[in-house]
N, C-alpha and C positions, 0 to 999 in steps of 0.2 A: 790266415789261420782262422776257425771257424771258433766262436766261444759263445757259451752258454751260462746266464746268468737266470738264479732262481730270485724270482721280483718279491716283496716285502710289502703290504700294507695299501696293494691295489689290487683292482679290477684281475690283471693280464697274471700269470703265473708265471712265465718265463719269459726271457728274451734271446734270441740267437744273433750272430751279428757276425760280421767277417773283420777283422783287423788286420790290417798291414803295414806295420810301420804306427804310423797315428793315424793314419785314413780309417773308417767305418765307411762296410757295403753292406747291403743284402741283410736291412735290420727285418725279423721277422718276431712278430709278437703271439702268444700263447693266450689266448682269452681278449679281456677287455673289450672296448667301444673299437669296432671296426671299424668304420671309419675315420673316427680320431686318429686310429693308429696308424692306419694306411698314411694319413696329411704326415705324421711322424715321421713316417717311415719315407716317404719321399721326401721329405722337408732335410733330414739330416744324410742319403744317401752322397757321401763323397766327402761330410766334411772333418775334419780333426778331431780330436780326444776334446782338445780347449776350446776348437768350436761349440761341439755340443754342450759341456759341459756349462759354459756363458750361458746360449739359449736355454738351457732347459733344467738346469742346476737350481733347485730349490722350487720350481711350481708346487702346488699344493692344489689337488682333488677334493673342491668342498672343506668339510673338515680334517680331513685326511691330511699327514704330518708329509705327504709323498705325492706322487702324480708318475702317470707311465713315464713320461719326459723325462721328471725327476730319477727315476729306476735306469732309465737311460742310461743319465748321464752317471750313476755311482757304477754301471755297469761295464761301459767302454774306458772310465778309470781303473776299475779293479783288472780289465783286461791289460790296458799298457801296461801296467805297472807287474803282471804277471809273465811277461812276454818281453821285458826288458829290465 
């Protein structure tokens, strides 16, 4: 299932992301640092909700309360938990 989450206090604006079960594929990001998000985006292709959620659950962006990563991981959460 394909889902789309609208990001919060960064760079990127959106995040699109395939969910299956707990797997995340096909993360694609809306704005922000393209290449940051490309290493993102291949870095978490294939792995769980809890996966990502560990790596990337709580970075912060300079001053910023958030980080793409962080948007991430509130986003593949808000997905399972909508989808199960």
């Amino acid at each position: 299932m394909q889902y789309t989450y609208k990001t919060k206090g960064t760079c990127s604006t959106q995040i699109t992301f395939d969910i299956n079960g707990d797997i995340i594929t096909n993360v694609q990001y809306t704005g922000g640092c393209n290449g940051n998000l490309k290493a993102v985006r291949s870095l978490v292709e294939g792995l769980t909700v809890e996966q990502i959620e560990k790596k990337l659950g709580g970075i912060q962006c300079g001053v910023k309360s958030t980080s793409c990563g962080d948007q991430l991981a509130k986003a593949v959460r808000e997905a399972y938990e909508a989808t199960h």
